[in-house]
C-alpha positions in Angstrom: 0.0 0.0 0.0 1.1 3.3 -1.0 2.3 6.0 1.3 0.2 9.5 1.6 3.9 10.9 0.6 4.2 8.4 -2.2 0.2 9.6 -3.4 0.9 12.9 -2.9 4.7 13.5 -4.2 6.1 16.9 -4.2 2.9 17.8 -3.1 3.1 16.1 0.3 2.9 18.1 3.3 3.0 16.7 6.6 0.4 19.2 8.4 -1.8 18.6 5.8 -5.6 18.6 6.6 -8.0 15.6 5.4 -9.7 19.0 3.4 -6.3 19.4 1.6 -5.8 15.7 0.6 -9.4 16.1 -0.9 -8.8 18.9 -2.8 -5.8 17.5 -4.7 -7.9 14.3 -5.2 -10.7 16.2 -6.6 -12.0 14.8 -10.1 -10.0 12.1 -9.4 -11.0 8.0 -9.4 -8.7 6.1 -7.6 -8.6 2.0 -7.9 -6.7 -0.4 -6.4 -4.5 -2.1 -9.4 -3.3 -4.9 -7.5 -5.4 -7.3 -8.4 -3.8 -6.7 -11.7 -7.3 -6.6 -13.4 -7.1 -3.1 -14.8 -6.8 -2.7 -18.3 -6.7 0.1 -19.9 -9.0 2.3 -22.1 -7.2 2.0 -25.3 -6.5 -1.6 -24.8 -10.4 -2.1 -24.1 -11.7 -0.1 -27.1 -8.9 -1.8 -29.8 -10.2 -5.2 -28.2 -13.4 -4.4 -28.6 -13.4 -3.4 -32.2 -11.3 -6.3 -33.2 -14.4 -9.2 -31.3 -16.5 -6.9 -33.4 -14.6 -7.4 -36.9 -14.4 -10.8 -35.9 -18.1 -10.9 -35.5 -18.6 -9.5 -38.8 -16.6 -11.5 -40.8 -18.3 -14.7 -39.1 -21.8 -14.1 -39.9 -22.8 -15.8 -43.0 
């Protein structure tokens, strides 16, 4: 598990205030990628267009 210095880089302040850890997390997802599930976007979409080719070139 990460650090709050390691999440927050230079940007890590020890006094910081649970307000200021939400403000640099603002519009922001976080996931946990250690599961080693995540794939990403691009990978997804070029996936998915390929199945659909596939599809395509199946159907009689």
């Amino acid at each position: 598990m990460a650090t709050f210095k390691e999440l927050f880089g230079d940007k890590y302040d020890p006094e910081m205030k649970l307000s200021d850890a939400e403000k640099l997390f603002e519009g922001k997802r976080l996931a946990d990628l250690s599961s080693g599930e995540y794939v990403s976007k691009a990978k997804y979409d070029a996936d998915t267009a390929a199945l659909a080719r596939l599809q395509a070139e199946a159907e009689p």
